[in-house]
ZAMARGU-4260 file (C-alpha; in steps of 0.2 Angstrom, whole numbers, plus 5000, padded with zeros to 4 digits):
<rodrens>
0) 4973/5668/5409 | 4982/5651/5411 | 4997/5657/5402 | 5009/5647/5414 | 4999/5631/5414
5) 5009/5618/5420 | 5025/5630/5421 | 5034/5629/5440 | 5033/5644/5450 | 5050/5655/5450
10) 5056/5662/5464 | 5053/5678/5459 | 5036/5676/5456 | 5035/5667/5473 | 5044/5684/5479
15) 5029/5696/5469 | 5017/5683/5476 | 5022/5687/5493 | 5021/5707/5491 | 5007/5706/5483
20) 4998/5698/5496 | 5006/5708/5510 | 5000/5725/5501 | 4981/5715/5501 | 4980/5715/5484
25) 4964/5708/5477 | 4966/5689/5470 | 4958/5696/5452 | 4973/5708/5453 | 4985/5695/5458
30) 4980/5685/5445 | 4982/5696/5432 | 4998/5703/5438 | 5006/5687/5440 | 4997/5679/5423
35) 4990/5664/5432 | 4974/5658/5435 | 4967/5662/5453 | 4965/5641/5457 | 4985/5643/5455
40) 4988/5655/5464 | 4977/5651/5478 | 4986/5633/5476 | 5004/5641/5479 | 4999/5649/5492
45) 4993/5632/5501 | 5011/5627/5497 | 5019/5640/5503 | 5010/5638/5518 | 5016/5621/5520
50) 5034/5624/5515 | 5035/5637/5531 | 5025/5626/5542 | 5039/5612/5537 | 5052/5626/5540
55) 5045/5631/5557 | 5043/5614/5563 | 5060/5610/5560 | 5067/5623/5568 | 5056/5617/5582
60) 5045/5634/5582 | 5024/5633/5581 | 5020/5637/5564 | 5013/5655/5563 | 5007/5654/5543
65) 4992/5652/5547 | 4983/5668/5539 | 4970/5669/5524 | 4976/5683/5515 | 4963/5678/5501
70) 4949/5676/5512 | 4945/5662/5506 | 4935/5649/5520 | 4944/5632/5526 | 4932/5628/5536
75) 4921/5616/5532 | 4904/5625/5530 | 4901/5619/5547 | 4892/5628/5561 | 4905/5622/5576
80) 4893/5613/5587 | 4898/5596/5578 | 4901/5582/5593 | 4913/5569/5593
</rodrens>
């Protein structure tokens, strides 16, 4: 399934990416679709993420990319009652 490995993302996968996610496609489905393997898609996603929080920032706005449209779990496994 890695057929892009080490391939940049274009644009209009990017794009597919994006429509894909909005539609709440499952990640298996992303993943063929796209041909990439669900860690890279999962990884362009975290950069995309990024990208718009830099974008928001600099327009001076609170980031609101913010969702999980995988699912997947960033917390740390931890129940919340940590103290510090």
């Amino acid at each position: 399934m890695a057929v892009h490995r080490g391939n940049r993302w274009t644009s209009e996968e990017d794009e597919q990416l994006r429509k894909l996610i909005a539609a709440k496609t499952s990640p298996v489905l992303i993943s063929v679709k796209l041909k990439r393997s669900l860690v890279a898609i999962r990884m362009r996603l975290v950069a995309l993420r990024r990208k718009a929080k830099r974008k928001a920032d600099w327009l001076g706005k609170a980031s609101t990319f913010r969702q999980n449209p995988l699912g997947y779990n960033n917390e740390r496994h931890c129940s919340g009652n940590r103290t510090l």
